[in-house]
MIMI-889987 format. One line per 2 residues: their letters; for each residue x, y, z of N, C-alpha, C, O. Coordinates in steps of 0.001 Angstrom, whole numbers, plus 500000, padded with zeros to 6 digits. Example, Ala and Ser with C-alpha at 12.3 -4.5 7.8 and 13.67 -1.06 7.14 Angstrom:
AS = 513190:494310:507800:512300:495500:507800:513200:496700:507800:514236:496681:508465; 512850:497750:507080:513670:498940:507140:512900:500030:507870:513409:501138:508039
! end
This chain:
XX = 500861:498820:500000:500000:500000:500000:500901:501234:500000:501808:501358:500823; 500559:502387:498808:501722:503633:499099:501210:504679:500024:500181:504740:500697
XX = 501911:505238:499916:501783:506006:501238:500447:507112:500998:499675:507429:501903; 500363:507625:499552:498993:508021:499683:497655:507300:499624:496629:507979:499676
XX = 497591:506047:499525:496468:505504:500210:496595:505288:501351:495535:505383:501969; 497583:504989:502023:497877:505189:503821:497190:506876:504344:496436:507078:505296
XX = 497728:507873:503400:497457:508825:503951:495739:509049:503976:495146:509559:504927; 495056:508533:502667:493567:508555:502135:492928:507678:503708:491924:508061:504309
XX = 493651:506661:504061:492356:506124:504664:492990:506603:506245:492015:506445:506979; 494010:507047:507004:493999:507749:508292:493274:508897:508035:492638:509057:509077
XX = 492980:509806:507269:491889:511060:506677:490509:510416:507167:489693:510497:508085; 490735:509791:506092:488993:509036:506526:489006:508412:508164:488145:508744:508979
XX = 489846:507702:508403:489250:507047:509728:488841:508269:510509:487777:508383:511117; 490147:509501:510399:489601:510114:511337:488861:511346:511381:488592:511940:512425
XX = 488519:511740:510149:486793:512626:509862:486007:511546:510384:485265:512155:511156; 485785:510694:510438:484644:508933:511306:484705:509261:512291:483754:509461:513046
XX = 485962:509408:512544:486334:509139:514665:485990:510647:515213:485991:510788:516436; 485738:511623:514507:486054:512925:514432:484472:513035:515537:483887:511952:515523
XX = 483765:514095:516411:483028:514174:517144:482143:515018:516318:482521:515943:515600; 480382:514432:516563:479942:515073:515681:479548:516526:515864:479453:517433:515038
XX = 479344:516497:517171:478955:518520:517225:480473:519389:517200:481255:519196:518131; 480643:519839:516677:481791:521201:517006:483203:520474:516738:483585:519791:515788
XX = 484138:521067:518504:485204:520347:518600:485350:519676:519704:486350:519004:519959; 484412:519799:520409:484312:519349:521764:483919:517875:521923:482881:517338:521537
XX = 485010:517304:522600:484834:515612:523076:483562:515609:524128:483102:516494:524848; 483276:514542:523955:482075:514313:525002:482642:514319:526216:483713:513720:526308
XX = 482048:515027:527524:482548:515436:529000:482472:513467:529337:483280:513087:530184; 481864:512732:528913:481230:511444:529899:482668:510818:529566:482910:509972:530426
XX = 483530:510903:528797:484457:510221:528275:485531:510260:529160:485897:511387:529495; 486346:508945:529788:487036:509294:530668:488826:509372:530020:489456:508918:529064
XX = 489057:510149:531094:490432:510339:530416:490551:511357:529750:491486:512122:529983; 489596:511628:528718:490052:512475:527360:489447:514136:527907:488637:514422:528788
XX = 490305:515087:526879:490399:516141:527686:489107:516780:526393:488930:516423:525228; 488328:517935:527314:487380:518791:526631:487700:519719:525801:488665:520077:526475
XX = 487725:520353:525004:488050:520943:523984:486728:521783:523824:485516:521568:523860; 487922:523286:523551:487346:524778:523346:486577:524673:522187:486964:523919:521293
XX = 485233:525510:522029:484797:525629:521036:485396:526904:519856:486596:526981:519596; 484697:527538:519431:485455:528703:518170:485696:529531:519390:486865:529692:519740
XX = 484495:530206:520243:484520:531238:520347:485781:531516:521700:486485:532489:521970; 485601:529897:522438:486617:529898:523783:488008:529847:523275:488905:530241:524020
XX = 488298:529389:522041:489359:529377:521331:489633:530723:521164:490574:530911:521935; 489369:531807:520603:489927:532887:520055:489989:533716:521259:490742:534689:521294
XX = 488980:533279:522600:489476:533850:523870:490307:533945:524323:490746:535013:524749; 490892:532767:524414:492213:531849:524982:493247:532735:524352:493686:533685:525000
XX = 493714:532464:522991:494185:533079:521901:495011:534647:522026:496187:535005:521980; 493593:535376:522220:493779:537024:522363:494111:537345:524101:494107:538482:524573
XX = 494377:536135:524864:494886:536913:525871:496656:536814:525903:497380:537484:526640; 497054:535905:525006:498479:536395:524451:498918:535069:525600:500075:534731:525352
XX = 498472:534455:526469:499316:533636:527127:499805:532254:526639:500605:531679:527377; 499459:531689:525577:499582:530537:524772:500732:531139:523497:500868:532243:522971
XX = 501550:529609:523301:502466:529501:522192:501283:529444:520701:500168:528951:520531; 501898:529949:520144:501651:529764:518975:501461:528357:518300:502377:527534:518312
XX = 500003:528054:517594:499931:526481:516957:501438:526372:516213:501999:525278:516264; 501909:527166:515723:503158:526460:515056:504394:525764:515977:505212:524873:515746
XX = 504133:526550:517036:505179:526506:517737:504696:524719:518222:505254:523741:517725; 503971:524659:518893:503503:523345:519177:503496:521832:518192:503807:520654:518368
XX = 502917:522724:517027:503230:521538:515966:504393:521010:515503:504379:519980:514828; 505521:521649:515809:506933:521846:515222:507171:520564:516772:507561:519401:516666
XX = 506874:521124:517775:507328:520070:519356:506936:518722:518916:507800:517851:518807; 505391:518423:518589:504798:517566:518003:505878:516755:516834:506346:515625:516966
XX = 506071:517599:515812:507028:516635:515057:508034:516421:514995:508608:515685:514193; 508568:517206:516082:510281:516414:516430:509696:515199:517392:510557:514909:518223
XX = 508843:514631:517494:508693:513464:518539:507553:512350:517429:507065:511303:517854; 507392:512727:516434:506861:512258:515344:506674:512858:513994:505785:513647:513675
XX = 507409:512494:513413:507553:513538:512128:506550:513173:510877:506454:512136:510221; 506300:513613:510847:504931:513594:509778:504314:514802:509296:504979:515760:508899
XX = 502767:514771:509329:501809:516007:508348:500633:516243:509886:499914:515252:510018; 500407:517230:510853:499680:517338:511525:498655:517549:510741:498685:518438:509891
XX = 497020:516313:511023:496310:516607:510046:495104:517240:510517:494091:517499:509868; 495452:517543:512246:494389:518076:513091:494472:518686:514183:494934:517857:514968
XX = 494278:519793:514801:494956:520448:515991:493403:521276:516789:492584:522110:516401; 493622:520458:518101:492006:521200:519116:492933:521903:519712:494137:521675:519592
XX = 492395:522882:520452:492832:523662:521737:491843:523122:523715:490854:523691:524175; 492403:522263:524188:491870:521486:524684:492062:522005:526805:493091:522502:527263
XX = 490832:521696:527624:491622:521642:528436:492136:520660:528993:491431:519672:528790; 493361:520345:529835:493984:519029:529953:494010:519276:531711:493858:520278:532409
XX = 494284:517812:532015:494301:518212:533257:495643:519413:534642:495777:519623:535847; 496156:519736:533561:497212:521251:534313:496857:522064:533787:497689:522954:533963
XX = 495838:522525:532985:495710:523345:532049:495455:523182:530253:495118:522227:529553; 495725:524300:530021:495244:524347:528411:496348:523363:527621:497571:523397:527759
XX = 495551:522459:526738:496887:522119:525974:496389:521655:524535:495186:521537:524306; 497291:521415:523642:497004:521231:522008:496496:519923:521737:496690:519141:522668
XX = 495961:519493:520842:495838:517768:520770:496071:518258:519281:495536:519136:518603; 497040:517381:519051:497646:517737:517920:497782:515684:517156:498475:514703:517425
XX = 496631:516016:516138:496733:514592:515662:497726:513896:514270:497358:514337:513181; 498597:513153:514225:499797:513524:513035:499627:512212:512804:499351:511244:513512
XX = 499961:512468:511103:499714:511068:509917:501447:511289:509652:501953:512128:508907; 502264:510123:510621:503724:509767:510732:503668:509389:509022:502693:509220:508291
XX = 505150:509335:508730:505517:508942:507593:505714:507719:507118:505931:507322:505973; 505599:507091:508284:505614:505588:508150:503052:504976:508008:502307:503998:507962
XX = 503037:506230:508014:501553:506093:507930:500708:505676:509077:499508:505461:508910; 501214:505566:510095:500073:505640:511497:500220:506976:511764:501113:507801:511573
XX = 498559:506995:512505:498277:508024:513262:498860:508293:514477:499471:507293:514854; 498940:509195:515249:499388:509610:516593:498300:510612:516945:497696:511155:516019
XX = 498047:510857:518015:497577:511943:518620:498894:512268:520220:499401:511564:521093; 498945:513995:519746:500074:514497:520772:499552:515241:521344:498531:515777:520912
XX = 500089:515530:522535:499695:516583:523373:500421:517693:523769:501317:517358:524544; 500384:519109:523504:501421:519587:523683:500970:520999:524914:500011:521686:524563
XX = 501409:521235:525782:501274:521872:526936:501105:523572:525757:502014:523891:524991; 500035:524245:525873:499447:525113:525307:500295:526357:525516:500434:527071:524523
XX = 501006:526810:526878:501467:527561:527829:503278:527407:527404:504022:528116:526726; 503433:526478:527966:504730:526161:527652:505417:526038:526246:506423:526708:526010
XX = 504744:524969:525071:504665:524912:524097:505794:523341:523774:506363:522941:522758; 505718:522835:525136:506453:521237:525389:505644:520188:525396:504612:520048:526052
XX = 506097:519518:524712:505556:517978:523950:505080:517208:526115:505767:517342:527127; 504043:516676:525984:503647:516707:527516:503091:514514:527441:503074:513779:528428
XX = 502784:514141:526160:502353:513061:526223:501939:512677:524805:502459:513035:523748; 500575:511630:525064:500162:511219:523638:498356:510470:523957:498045:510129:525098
X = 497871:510400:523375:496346:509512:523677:496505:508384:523057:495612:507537:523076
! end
């Protein structure tokens, strides 16, 4: 299989896996962190205390190098952090987590 049908069907799995209202994970779900909608997002954003998505995605792919094909602004349990989901080059998915504040690679789901 080449790598762009690897890339075609992690796309698809995860628009499927993807939540259907907004960006927000379901609260009942354990473990997984809640995620800002538009408007808590651009809140967050304009108070200047968060790294920049690039900055995060760049942390993200020095610990998996690939194509980030999805990025929430989430809260985690210390605080705000990225869920940053990446289609590796070897063609699996990852989901990363990257501390929102800091802008340091913090884990993975």
């Amino acid at each position: 299989m080449g790598i762009v049908s690897r890339f075609l069907i992690a796309a698809l799995t995860i628009v499927v896996l993807a939540p259907a209202h907004g960006d927000e994970l379901h609260p009942a779900t354990a473990n997984q962190p809640v995620c800002l909608d538009q408007k808590e997002r651009r809140a967050e954003i304009e108070t200047g205390r968060l790294v920049e998505l690039g900055t995060a995605m760049r942390a993200a792919k020095r610990h998996t190098p690939g194509i980030v094909v999805r990025a929430r602004l989430c809260h985690g349990h210390d605080g705000l952090i990225y869920v940053l989901t990446v289609l590796a080059h070897d063609g699996k998915v990852a989901q990363l987590i990257v501390d929102a504040v800091k802008g340091t690679l913090v884990g993975g789901l």
